[in-house]
C-alpha positions as CSV (number, residue, x, y, z in Angstrom):
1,X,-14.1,131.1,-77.2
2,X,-16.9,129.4,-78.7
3,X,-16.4,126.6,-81.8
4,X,-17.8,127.9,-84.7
5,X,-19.9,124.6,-84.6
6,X,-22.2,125.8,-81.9
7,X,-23.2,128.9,-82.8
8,X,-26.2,129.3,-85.8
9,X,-28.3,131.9,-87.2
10,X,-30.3,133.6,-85.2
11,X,-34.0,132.1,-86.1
12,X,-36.0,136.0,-86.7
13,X,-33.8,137.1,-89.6
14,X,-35.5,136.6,-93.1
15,X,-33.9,134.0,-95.1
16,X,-32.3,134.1,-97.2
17,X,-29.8,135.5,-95.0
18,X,-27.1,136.3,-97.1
19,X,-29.2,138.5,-99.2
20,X,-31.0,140.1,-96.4
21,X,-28.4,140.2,-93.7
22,X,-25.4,142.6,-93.5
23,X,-24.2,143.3,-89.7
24,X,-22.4,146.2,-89.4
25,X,-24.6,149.2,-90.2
26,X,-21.8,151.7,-91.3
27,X,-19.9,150.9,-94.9
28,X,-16.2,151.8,-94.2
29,X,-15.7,150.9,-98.0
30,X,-17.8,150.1,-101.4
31,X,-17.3,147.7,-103.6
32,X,-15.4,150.5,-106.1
33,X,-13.0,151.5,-103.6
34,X,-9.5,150.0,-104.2
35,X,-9.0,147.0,-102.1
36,X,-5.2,148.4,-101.2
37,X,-5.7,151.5,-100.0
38,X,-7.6,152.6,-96.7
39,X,-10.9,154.5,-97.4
40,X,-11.4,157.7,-95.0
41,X,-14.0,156.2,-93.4
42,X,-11.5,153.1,-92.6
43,X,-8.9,155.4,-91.6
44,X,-11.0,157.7,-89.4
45,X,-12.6,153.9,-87.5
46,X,-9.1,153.0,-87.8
47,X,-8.0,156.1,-85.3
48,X,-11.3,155.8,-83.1
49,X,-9.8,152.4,-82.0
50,X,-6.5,153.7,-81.9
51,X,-7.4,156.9,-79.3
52,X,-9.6,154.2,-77.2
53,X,-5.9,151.8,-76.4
54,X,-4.9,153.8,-73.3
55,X,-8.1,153.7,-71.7
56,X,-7.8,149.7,-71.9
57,X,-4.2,149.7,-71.6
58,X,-5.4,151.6,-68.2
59,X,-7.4,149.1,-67.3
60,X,-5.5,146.1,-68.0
61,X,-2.4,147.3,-65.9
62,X,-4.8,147.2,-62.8
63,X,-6.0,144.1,-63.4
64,X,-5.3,141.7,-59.9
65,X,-6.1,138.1,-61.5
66,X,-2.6,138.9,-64.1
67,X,0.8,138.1,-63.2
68,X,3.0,141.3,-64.7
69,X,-0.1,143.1,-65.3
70,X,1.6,146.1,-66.1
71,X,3.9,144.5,-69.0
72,X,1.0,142.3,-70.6
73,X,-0.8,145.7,-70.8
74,X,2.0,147.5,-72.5
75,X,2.3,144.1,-74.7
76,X,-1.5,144.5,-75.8
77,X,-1.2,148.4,-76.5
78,X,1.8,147.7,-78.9
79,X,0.5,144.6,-80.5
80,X,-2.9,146.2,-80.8
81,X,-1.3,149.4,-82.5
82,X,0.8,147.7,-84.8
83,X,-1.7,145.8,-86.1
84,X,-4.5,148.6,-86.4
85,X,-1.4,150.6,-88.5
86,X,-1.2,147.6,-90.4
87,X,-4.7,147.9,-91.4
88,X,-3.8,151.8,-92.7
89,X,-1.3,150.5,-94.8
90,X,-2.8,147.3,-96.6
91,X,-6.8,147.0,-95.4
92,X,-6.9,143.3,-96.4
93,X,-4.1,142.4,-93.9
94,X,-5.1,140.9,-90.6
95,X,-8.4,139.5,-92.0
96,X,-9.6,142.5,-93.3
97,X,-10.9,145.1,-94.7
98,X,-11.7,145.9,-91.1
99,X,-15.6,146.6,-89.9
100,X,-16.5,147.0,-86.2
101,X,-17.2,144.0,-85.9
102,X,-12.8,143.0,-86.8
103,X,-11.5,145.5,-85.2
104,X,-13.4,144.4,-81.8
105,X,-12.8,141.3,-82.4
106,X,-9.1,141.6,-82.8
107,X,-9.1,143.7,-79.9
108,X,-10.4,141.4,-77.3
109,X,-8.0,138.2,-79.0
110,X,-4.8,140.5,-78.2
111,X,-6.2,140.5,-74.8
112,X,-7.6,137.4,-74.2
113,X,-3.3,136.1,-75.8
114,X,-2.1,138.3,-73.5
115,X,-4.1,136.6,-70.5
116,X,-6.6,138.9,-69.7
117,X,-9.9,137.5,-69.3
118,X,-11.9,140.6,-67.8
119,X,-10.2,143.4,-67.0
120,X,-13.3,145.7,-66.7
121,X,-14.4,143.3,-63.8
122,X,-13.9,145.4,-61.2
123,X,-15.6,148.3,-62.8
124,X,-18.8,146.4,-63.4
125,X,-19.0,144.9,-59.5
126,X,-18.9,148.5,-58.2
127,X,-21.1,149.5,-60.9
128,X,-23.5,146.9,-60.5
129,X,-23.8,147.6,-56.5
130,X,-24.2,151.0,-57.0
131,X,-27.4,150.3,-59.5
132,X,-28.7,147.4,-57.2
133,X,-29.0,150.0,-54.6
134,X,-31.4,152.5,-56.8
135,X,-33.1,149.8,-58.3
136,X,-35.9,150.1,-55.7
137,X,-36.2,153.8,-55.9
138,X,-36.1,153.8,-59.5
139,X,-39.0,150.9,-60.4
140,X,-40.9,153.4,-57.6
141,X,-40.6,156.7,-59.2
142,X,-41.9,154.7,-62.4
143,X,-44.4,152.9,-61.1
144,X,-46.0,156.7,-59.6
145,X,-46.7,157.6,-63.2
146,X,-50.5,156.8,-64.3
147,X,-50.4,158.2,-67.5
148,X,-49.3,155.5,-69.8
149,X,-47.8,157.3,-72.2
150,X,-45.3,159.0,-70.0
151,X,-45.0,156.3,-67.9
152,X,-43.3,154.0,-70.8
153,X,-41.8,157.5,-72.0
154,X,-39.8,157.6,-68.6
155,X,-38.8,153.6,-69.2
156,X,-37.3,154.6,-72.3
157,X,-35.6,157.4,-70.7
158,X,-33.8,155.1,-68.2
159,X,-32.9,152.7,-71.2
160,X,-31.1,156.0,-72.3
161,X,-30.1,156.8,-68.8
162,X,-28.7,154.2,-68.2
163,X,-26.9,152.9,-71.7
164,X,-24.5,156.5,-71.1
165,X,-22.7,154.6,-68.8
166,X,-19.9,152.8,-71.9
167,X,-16.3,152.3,-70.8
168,X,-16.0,151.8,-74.6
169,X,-16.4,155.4,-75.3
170,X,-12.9,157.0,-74.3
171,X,-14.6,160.2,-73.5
172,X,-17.0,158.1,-71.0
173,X,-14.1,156.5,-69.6
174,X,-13.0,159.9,-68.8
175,X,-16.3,161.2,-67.0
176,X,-16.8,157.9,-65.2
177,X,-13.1,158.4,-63.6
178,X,-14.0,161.4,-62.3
179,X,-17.3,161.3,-60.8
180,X,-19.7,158.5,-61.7
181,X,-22.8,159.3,-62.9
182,X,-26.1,160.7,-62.1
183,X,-29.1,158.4,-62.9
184,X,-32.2,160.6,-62.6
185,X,-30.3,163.9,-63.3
186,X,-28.9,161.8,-66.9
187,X,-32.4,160.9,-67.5
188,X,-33.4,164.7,-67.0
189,X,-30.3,166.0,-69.4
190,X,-31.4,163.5,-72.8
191,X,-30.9,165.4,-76.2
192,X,-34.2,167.0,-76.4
193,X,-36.8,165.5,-79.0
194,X,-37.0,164.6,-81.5
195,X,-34.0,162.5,-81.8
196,X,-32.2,161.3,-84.3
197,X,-34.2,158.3,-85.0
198,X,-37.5,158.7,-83.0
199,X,-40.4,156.1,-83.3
200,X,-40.8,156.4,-79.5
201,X,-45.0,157.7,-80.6
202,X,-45.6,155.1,-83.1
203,X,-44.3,153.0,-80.3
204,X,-46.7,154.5,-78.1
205,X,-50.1,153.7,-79.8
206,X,-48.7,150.0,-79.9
207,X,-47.6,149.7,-76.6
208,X,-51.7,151.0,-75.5
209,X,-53.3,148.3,-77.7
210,X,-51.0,145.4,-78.3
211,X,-49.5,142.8,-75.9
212,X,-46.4,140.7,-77.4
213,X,-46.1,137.4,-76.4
214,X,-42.2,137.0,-76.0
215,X,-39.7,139.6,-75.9
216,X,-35.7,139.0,-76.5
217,X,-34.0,141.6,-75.5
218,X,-29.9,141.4,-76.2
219,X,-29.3,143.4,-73.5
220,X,-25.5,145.9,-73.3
221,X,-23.9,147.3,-70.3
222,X,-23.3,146.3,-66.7
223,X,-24.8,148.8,-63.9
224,X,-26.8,151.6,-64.4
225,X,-27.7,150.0,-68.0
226,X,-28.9,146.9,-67.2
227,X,-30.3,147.4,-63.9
228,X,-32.0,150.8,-64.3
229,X,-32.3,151.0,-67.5
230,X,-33.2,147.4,-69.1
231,X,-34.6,146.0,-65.8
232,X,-37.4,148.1,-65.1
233,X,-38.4,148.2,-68.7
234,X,-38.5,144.3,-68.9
235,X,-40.4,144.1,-65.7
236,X,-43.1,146.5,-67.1
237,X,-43.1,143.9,-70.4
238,X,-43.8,141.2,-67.8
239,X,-46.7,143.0,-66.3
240,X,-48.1,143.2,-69.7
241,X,-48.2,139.1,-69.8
242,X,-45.3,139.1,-72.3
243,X,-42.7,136.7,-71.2
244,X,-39.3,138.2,-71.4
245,X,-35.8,136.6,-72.5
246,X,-32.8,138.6,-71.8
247,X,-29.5,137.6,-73.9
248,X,-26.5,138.3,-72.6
249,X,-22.5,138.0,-73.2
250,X,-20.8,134.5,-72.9
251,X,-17.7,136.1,-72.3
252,X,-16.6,139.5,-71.2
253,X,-16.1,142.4,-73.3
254,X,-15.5,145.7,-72.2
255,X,-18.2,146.4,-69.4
256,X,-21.0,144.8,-71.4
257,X,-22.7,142.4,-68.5
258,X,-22.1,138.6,-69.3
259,X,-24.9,135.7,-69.1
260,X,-23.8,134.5,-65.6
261,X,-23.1,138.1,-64.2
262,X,-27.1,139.0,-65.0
263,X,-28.4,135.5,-63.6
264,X,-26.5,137.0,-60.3
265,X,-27.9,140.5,-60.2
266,X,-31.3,138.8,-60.3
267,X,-30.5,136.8,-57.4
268,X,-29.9,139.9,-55.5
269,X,-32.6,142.3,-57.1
270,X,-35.4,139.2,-56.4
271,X,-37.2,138.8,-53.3
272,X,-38.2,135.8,-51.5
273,X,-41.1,134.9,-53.7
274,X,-39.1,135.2,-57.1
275,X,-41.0,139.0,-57.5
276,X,-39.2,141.8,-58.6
277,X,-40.5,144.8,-56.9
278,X,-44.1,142.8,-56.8
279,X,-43.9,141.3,-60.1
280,X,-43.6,137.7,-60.3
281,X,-40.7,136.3,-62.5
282,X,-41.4,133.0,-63.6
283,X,-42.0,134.4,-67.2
284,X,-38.1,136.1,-67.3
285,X,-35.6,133.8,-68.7
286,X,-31.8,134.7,-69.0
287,X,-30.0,133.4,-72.2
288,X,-26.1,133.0,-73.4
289,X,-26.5,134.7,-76.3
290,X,-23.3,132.8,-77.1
291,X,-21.5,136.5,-78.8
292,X,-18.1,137.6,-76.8
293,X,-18.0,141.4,-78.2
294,X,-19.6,144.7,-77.6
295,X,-21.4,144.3,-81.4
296,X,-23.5,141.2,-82.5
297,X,-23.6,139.3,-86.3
298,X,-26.7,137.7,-85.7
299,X,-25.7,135.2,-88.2
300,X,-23.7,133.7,-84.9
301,X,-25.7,132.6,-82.1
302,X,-25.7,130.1,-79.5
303,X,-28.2,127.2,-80.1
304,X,-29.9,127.8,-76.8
305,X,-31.0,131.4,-77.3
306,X,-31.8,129.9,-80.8
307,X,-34.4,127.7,-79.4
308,X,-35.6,130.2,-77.0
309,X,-36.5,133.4,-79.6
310,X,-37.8,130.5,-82.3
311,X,-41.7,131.7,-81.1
312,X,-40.6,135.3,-80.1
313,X,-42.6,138.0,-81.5
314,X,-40.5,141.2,-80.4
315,X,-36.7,141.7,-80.6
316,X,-35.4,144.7,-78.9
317,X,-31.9,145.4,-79.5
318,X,-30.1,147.8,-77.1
319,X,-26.8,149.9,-77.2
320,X,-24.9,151.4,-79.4
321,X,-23.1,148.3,-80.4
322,X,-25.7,146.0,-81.3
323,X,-28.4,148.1,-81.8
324,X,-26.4,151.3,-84.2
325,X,-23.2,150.1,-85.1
326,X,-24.5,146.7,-85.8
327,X,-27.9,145.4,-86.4
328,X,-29.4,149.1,-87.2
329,X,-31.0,148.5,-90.2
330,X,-31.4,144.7,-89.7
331,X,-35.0,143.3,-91.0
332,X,-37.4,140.7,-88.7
333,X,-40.0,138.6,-89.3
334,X,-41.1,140.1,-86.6
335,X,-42.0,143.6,-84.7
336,X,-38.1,145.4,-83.3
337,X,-37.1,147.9,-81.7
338,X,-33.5,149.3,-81.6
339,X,-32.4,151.4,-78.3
340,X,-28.8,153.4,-78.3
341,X,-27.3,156.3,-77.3
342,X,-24.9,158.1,-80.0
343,X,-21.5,157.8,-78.4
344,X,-19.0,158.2,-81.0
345,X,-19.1,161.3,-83.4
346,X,-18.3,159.4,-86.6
347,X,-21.7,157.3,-85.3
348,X,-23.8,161.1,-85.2
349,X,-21.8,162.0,-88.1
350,X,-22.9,159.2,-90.0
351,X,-26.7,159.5,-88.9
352,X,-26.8,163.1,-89.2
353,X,-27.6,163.6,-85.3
354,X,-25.4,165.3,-82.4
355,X,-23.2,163.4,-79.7
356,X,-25.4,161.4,-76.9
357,X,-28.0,161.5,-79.4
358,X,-30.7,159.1,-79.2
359,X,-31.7,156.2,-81.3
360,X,-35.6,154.8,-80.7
361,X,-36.0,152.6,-84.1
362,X,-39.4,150.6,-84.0
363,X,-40.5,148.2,-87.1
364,X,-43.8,146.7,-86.9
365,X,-44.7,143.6,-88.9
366,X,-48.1,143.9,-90.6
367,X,-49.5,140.4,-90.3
């Protein structure tokens, strides 16, 4: 874990923070609600994280780099249990009330006790070899398209694509067991538009007659998400002249890709020049965005990605966790863009969409 010391606020957000500044987008309680009793909304987030415990229970039982994997595992389902029951009974137990961004965090300290460091790691390697090896294909089938609008239309769509593939959705989990997934046929079968939140025209018209000058990007998923989805997308920012810094995990959660796992899928996507399927890369920098969960408070960042988005002029937030669940409705002094799919149905419920819904929320600055 990080010291609290090192990480600051992160330099875009309109100060005063405190005032202008709440992370998690969905209120599980309001200042009338009695502060002893669990809200419905608490109890229904409460149960969410409950139904998702065998799925990592699951996972950490097969996890090679533990000693008595299989007890630990049944140790952190317990533990974990007890202590989201506790929350029922008395909200302001454990730290609380509980938000996303507590019960994650709780979550991955019952884990990290327990000894397991990352036990979706062998998940993300086959994932991320499987994407490595369409990457090609994919950036081709974009690059085909000449008219502009459907050609960043189809980037978006792979963002989409690729952000389905969430081992923190239990239902996901489920799929992915089964039978992997689809890219192109998933970027077919989108929610028809409009979505939920759909900017994606507005976005358009900019896109045609604006060139930012630095992107961050706090990027979500290994595999398909990064790598077909994010990837291709930042590469057509770089053609634009915008230099691009991706911000990643310090430190696993779930299958969200971590800072030193993206500097190696580069490695291996890059050619001998440093080019990316022809496009030079000497304006893509990969940051520790210094945040060890699947949601972001941007109140808590490391000082190096800090220094890096101080002069940024675009910040594109994408999944579900830290672009819905946290960081939706989060102001910028500058132009942002939040990319998700809707993967839990208290999320759709909440927005008024369906399931796999899609979230494409653009704010422009008017200088």
């Amino acid at each position: 874990m990080e010291s609290d010391s090192e990480l600051v606020p992160f330099p875009l957000l309109p100060t005063p923070i405190d005032s202008n500044y709440r992370a998690c987008t969905i209120p599980y309680r309001f200042p009338s609600d009695n502060p002893k009793k669990a809200t419905p909304t608490e109890i229904a987030w409460l149960d969410l994280f409950l139904n998702s415990i065998p799925s990592f229970k699951k996972r950490a039982e097969s996890d090679p780099t533990v000693t008595d994997a299989p007890v630990r595992a049944e140790k952190f389902a317990k533990r974990y249990s007890e202590i989201l029951e506790d929350l029922k009974t008395d909200p302001e137990s454990h730290g609380g009330p509980p938000d996303c961004i507590l019960l994650c965090r709780i979550r991955e300290q019952v884990l990290r006790e327990l000894g397991f460091r990352d036990i979706f790691k062998k998940v993300k390697d086959e994932e991320n070899a499987k994407a490595i090896s369409l990457f090609g294909d994919v950036v081709r089938l974009n690059d085909a398209i000449e008219d502009e609008g459907k050609h960043l239309e189809n980037l978006v769509r792979g963002i989409f694509a690729g952000n389905i593939f969430d081992l923190g959705s239990a239902q996901l989990a489920e799929v992915f067991s089964k039978d992997g997934m689809s890219f192109l046929a998933s970027c077919q079968n989108l929610v028809p538009r409009p979505w939920v939140i759909d900017d994606l025209e507005a976005f358009k018209v900019k896109w045609s007659k604006k060139t930012w000058k630095k992107a961050v990007i706090f990027v979500d998923n290994s595999g398909a998400d990064i790598i077909l989805g994010i990837l291709p997308f930042a590469r057509e920012l770089l053609r634009h002249g915008t230099k691009v810094v991706l911000a990643a995990n310090d430190l696993p959660s779930i299958n969200d890709v971590t800072y030193l796992e993206l500097i190696e899928i580069l490695s291996k996507l890059k050619d001998e020049n440093g080019q990316l399927m022809g496009v030079d890369t000497s304006n893509l920098l990969i940051a520790n965005s210094g945040n060890d969960l699947p949601v972001i408070d941007l109140t808590r960042v490391s000082q190096e990605l800090a220094y890096l988005a101080s002069d940024a002029d675009l910040v594109i937030l994408e999944g579900m966790g830290r672009g819905i669940e946290t960081n939706l409705y989060a102001q910028f002094k500058c132009d942002s863009l939040k990319i998700g799919m809707v993967k839990h149905p208290e999320v759709a419920q909440f927005l008024g969409g369906r399931l796999y819904d899609c979230v494409f929320k653009y704010n422009e600055i008017l200088s």
